[in-house]
N, C-alpha and C positions, 0 to 999 in steps of 0.2 A: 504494500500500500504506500502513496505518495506520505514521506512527511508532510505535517504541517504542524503551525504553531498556534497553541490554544493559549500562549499567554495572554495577560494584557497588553496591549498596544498601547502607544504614548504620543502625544501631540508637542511637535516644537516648542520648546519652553525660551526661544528667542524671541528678544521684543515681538510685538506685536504678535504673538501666537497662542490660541486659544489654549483652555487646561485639560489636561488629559480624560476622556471619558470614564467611569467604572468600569471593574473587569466584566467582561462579555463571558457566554456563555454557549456555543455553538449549539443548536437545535439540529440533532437526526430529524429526516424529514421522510414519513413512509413512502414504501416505492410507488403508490399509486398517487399519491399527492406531488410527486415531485412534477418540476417542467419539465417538456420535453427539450433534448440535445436540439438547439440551434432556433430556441424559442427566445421571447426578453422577459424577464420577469421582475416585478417591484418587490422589495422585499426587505425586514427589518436589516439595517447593517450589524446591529449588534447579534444577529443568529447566525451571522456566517465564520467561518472560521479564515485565517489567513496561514495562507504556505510560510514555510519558513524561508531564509531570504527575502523577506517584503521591505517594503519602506517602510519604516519606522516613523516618520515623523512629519508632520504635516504642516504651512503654516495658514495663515490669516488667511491669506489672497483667496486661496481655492475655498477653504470654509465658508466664506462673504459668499464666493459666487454660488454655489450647491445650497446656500440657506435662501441666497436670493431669486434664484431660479427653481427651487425646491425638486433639487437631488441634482443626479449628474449628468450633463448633457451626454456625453459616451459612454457606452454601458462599459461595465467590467466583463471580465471573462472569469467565468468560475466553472466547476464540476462537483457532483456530488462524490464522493469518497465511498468505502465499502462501508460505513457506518450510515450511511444518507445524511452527510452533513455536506451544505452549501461550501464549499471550499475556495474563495479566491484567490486566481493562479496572478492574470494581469489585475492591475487597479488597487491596487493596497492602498495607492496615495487616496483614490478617489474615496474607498470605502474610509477609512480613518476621517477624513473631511466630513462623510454623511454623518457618521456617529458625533460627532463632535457639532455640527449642525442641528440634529435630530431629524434629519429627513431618513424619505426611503433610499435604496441604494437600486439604482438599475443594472442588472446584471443580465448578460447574453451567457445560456447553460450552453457549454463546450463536456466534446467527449471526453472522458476520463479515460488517463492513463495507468492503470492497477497495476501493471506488471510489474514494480519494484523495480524493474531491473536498472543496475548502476547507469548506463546508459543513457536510459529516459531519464533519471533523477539529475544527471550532469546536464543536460541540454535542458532543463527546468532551471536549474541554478544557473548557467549561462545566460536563458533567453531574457530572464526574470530580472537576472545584474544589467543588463545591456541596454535593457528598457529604463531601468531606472536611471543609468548612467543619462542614455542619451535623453532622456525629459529634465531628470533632476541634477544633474551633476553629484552621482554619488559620490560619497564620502568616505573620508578613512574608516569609519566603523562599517559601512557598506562592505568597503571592500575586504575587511576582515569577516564580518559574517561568511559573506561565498569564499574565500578561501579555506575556512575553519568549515565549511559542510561540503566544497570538493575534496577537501583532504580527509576528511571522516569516510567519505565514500573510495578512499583506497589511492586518490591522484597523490602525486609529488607538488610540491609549491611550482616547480618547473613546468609542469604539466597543469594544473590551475589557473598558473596566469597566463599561459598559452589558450588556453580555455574559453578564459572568462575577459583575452584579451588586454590585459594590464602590466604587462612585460614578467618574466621573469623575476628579478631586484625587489618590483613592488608586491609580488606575492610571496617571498620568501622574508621580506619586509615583515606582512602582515603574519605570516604564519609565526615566525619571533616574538613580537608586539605579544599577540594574542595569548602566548603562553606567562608571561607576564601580567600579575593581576593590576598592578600600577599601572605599566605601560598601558594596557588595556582602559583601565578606567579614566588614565587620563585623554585618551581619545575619545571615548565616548563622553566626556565629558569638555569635548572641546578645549581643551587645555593646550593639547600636544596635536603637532601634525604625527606622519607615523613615522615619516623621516624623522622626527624630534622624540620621539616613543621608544622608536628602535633605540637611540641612544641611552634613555632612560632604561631601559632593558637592561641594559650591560651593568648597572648598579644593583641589581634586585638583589633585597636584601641589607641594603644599605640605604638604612633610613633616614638617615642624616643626609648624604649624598642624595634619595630620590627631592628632600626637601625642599633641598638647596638649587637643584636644578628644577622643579618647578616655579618656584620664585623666579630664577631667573629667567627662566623663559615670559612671563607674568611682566618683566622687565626688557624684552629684546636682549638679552645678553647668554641665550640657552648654548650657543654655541661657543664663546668664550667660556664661560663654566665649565662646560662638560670636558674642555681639552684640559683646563686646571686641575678636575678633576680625577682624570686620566691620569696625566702625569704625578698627582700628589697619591693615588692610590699606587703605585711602584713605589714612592716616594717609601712610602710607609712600609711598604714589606720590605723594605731595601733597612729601615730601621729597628724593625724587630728582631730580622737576621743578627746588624749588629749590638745590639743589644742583649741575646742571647749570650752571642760570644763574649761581650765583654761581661756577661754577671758570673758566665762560666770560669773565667779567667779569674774573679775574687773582686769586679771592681763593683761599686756603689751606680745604679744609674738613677742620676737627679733625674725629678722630674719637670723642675721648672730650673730656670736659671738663676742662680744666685747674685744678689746686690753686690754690686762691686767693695762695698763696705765691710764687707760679712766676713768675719774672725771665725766662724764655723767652716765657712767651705770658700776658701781662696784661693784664686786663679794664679797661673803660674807667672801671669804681667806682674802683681803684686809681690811675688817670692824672691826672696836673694839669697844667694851662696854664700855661705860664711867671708870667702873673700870679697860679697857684696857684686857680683855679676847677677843677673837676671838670669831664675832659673830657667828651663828649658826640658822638652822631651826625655831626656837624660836624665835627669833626677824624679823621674815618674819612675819609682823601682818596686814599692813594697803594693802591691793592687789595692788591698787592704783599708791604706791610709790616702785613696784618691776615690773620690766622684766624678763620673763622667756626664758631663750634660753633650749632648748628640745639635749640635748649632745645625740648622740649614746654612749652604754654603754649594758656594760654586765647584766644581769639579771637573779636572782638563782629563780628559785622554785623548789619544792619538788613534787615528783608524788605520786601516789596512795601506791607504794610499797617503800615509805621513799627514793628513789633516786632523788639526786640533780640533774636538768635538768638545763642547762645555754643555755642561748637564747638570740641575738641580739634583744636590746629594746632603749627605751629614759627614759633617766633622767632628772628631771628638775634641772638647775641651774639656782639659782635667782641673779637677778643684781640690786641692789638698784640704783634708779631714783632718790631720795632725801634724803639722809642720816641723813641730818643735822634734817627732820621733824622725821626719825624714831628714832632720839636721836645716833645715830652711830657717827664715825670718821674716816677717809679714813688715812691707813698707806701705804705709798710706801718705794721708795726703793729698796734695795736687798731680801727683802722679798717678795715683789710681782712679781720679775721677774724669783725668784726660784719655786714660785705655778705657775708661766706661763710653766714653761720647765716641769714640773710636770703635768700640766693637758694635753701638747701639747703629751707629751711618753703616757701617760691611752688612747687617742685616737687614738694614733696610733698602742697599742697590741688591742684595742678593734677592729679596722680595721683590723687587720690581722688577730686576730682571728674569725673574723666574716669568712673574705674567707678561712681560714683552715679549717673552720666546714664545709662550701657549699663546697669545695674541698674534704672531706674528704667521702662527701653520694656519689660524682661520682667516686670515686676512688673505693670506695667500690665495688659498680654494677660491675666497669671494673674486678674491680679481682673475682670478683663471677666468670662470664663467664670461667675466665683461670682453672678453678676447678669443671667444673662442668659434664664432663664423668669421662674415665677411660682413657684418654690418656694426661701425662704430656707434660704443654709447653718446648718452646724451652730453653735450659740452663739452666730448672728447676734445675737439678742435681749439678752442676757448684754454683748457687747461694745457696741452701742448704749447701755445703761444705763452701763457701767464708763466710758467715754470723754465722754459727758454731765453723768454725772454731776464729771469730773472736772477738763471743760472743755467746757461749753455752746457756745463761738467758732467749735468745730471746722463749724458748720453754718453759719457766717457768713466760714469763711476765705475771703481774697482768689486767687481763679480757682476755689474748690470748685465751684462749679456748674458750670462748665464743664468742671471733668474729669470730673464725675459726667455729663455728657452725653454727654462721648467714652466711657466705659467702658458705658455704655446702648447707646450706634451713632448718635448723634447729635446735633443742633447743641442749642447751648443754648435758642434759641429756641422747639425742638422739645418743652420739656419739662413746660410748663402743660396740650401738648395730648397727650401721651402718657399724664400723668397722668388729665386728663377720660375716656379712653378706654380704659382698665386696669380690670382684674379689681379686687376689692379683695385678691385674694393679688400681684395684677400691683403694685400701689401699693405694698404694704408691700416689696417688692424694692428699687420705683422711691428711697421713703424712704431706702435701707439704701444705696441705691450715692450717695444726697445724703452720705451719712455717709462713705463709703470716701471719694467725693472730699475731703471737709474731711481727711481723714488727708494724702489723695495732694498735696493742696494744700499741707499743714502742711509735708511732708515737702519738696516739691521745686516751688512755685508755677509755677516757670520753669524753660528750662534753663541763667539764669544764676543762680538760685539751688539748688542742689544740695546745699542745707545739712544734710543728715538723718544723715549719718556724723559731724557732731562731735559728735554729742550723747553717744556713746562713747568720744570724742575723751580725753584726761588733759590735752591743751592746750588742750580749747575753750574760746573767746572768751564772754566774760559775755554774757548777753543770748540765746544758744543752748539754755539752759537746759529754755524751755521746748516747746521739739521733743521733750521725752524722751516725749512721750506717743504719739512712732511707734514705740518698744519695744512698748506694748501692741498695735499695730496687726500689726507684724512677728510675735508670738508667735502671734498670731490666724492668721495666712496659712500661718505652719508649722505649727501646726496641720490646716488643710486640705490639708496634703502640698504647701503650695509649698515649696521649696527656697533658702531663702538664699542670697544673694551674698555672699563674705569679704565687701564693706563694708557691707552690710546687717545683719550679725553683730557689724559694729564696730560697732553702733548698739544693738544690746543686751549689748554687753559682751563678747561671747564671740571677741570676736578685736583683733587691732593694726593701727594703719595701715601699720605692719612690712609686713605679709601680704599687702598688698594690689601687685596684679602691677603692673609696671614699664610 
């Protein structure tokens, strides 16, 4: 027998949309009382049942018109089921509108399909999504309903969104989303696209993290967070590992950092060697009589092809518990509170440059998109001239062409012969993403230079100065509806390094 669904149905709860009816109740209808196959018949909407995959949700517009014409100009399509229940296959939208109305529903009786078989139930959930697509513009929770009931019926997501037409990505999308009760509900809940869900997904179970990225999205900021996030959950196994090690090893792990003043747990800036040298790594001997507080801090390594990679990691800094046993002597003073104002600045460019790297992989994605046919964005021409004219270099920056080649889709080598082979609308693109890379260069060459936040800086260092020419590049991007990162904002002025997350 066909599924169908006997729950309650529910009426758009966006502006202007009527409130949901009470639950319905499907009425068997004896065989001799039924219409005949290919008859019209007027009939309560709350007696009929609806197939599963229906439209869900109905607004104002069609309600007005079905109350003020009383019922619906085009019939539905229904059949009676093995139980003799009226069952609507097409018209969900319509019937939800009459109930909500209080009119009859005009339904055309179509022959039923009883056979079960997977087959006819996939070309029901096909024809049923298709229809709704092309009247309603279904929606993320649409398209996860029919995915979540062609994959019950035995299909692949692969085979799904070949199905039901929705590409591959987006049905393996939604088959993700779906198993996620978060995810999930933040779609149906309009919260989350499913692209935005999907990523919510990868936190389940992290309640703090789904939190914090609903907020943000709530704020345009869903895709900044979530790469913060990304990167700070490694961040955190990457600490636990060493923090294991070191409690195995006999050391103390602080859990906050201690006041540069503090006679209990002092830093090795404040310690001296009986011959009064500042102690050092060296005199960390007995584990016992040191605490380690785990600083975020920057971290170089070298990759395969000798390039410097910098990456958010932990440093240990050690805090002696007993000075006087490791033979040390505690100096205060105005020395110790000048290493405080010193270590409090190293955490906070380590902070900031943390979120200008996670800032800088979404930025990138967003400016790929603006380059990637033959037709330039808006004011392309406009910011071309403004940025040239303001600084010629920007096309000679050191790694611009190679970021202009990763934001094309390819190597730099790639790009004498991309050019020869371009439209001349394809060329003037090719031109314009040479240009975005001299910004994206200007802004962050490397990722151990991530210099593009002091330029709004009130402490930046002389010499920073002339980075301020990625304000104009930033105001361009928001323009095009990307969405700033807090320290992207601190680069035009419009926020503090205060703001930026911990």
């Amino acid at each position: 027998m066909t599924t169908i669904e006997r729950a309650t149905d529910t009426v758009d709860q966006a502006p202007a949309t009527a409130q949901a009816q009470a639950p319905t109740t499907p009425t068997p209808i004896a065989e001799a009382d039924r219409h005949p196959v290919g008859s019209l018949a007027k009939v309560d909407p709350n007696s009929v049942a609806l197939e599963k995959n229906r439209r869900q949700r109905v607004d104002n517009k069609l309600i007005g018109a079905v109350r003020a014409s009383g019922g619906n100009l085009f019939a539905a399509h229904g059949y009676y089921d093995s139980e003799g229940v009226l069952t609507i296959r097409h018209g969900q939208h319509r019937t939800l509108a009459c109930r909500a109305a209080g009119v009859e529903l005009k339904v055309e009786i179509i022959a039923a399909d009883l056979s079960g078989s997977v087959a006819a139930e996939a070309d029901r959930i096909s024809e049923q999504f298709s229809t709704n697509h092309d009247q309603y513009a279904a929606d993320d929770t649409d398209v996860m309903d029919a995915v979540t009931e062609m994959m019950d019926l035995g299909f692949s997501a692969n085979q799904a969104g070949a199905k039901l037409r929705i590409g591959r990505k987006r049905a393996a999308a939604a088959r993700d989303v779906a198993k996620s009760a978060t995810a999930r509900a933040a779609v149906d809940a309009s919260q989350l696209s499913l692209t935005e869900a999907l990523v919510l997904a990868e936190f389940e179970g992290d309640e703090e993290a789904e939190a914090e990225l609903l907020q943000a999205a709530a704020e345009g900021q869903f895709a900044h967070v979530a790469q913060q996030l990304r990167e700070d959950r490694d961040a955190r196994a990457e600490r636990a590992r060493l923090c294991a090690e070191l409690t195995d090893a006999g050391y103390t792990i602080l859990t906050e950092c201690p006041r540069y003043d503090s006679y209990e747990q002092v830093s090795l800036h404040f310690l001296r060697r009986p011959d009064g040298r500042i102690a050092n790594g060296e005199d960390v001997k007995t584990p016992e009589h040191w605490g380690v507080w785990l600083a975020v801090g920057e971290v170089k390594t070298e990759n395969a092809s000798g390039e410097v990679e910098v990456r958010t990691g932990w440093k240990p800094e050690y805090f002696c518990l007993a000075p006087a046993a490791e033979g040390l002597s505690v100096v205060g003073g105005d020395a110790a509170a000048r290493e405080e104002k010193k270590r409090v600045q190293r955490e906070r460019s380590t902070r900031c440059n943390a979120a200008a790297r996670a800032a800088t992989v979404v930025r990138r994605e967003f400016v790929a998109t603006l380059v990637k046919g033959s037709k330039l964005p808006p004011k392309a021409d406009k910011l071309t001239a403004a940025a040239l004219t303001r600084d010629p270099a920007l096309l000679t920056e050191y790694r611009g062409r190679a970021i202009a080649a990763e934001l094309l889709g390819f190597t730099t080598d790639k790009l004498a012969e991309a050019v020869e082979k371009a439209s001349e609308a394809r060329a003037r693109v090719i031109a314009f993403a040479l240009l975005l890379g001299g910004f994206e260069a200007r802004m962050q060459p490397t990722d151990a230079t991530p210099n593009y936040w002091r330029v709004g800086d009130p402490d930046k260092t002389h010499g920073y100065a002339r980075l301020e020419i990625a304000a104009l590049y930033l105001r361009f991007l928001r323009e095009r509806d990307y969405g700033l990162a807090d320290i992207e904002r601190v680069t035009i002025g419009e926020a503090s390094t205060a703001d930026i997350r911990a």
